[in-house]
C-alpha positions as CSV (number, residue, x, y, z in Angstrom):
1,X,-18.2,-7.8,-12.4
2,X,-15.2,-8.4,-10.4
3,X,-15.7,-6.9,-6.7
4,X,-13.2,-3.7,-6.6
5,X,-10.4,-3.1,-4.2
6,X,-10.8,-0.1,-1.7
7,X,-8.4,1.9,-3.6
8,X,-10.3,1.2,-6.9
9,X,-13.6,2.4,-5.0
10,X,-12.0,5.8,-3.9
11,X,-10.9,6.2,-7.2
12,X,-14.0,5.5,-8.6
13,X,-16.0,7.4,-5.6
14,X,-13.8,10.7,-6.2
15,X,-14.5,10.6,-10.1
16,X,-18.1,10.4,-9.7
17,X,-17.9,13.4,-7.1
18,X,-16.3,15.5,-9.7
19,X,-18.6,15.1,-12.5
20,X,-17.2,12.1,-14.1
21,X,-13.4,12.9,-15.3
22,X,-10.7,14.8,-13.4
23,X,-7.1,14.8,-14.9
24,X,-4.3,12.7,-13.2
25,X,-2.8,15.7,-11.5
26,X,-6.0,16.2,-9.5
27,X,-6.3,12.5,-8.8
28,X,-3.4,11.9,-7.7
29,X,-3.2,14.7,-5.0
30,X,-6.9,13.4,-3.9
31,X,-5.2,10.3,-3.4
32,X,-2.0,11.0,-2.0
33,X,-3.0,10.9,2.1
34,X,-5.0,7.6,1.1
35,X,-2.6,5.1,-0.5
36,X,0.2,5.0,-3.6
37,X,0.4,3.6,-6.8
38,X,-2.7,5.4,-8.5
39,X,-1.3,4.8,-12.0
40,X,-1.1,1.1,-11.5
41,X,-4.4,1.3,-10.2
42,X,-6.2,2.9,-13.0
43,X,-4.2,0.8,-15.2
44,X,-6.3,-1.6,-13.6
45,X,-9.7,0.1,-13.4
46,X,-8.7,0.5,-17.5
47,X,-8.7,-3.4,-17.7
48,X,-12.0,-3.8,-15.8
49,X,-13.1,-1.4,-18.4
50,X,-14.4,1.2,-15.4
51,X,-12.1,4.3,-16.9
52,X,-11.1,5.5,-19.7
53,X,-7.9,7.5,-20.9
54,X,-5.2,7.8,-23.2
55,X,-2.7,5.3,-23.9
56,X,-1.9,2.2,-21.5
57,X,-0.7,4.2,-18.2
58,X,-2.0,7.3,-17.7
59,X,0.6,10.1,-18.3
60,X,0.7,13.5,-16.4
61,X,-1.7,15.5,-18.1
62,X,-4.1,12.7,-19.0
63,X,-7.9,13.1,-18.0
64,X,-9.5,10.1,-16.3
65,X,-12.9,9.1,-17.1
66,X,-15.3,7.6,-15.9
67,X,-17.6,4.7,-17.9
68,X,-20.8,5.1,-17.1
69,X,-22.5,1.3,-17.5
């Protein structure tokens, strides 16, 4: 597995401290003092096959999952 960037281990850090999932909303706020660009970023984690949700980018309202491997 590719090594992750530190913005792709919050993201991945804040999911598993909410049960797996959150919805964008929530995520992004969580990582809004930390860094920008979280929809490219999970467009990313998508591609490393880490999260799941609907479409390609993650609209407003989407939920963000986590894959558990």
């Amino acid at each position: 597995m590719e090594a992750l960037t530190v913005e792709e281990k919050f993201i991945v850090e804040k999911l598993n401290e909410n049960g797996g999932s959150l919805n964008y909303k929530e995520l992004q706020d969580l990582c809004a003092d930390e860094f920008e660009g979280v929809r490219l970023i999970l467009k990313k984690l998508k591609e490393k096959n880490l999260v799941n949700y609907e479409g390609i980018i993650p609209g407003f309202s989407a939920l963000i999952k986590l894959i558990k491997n």
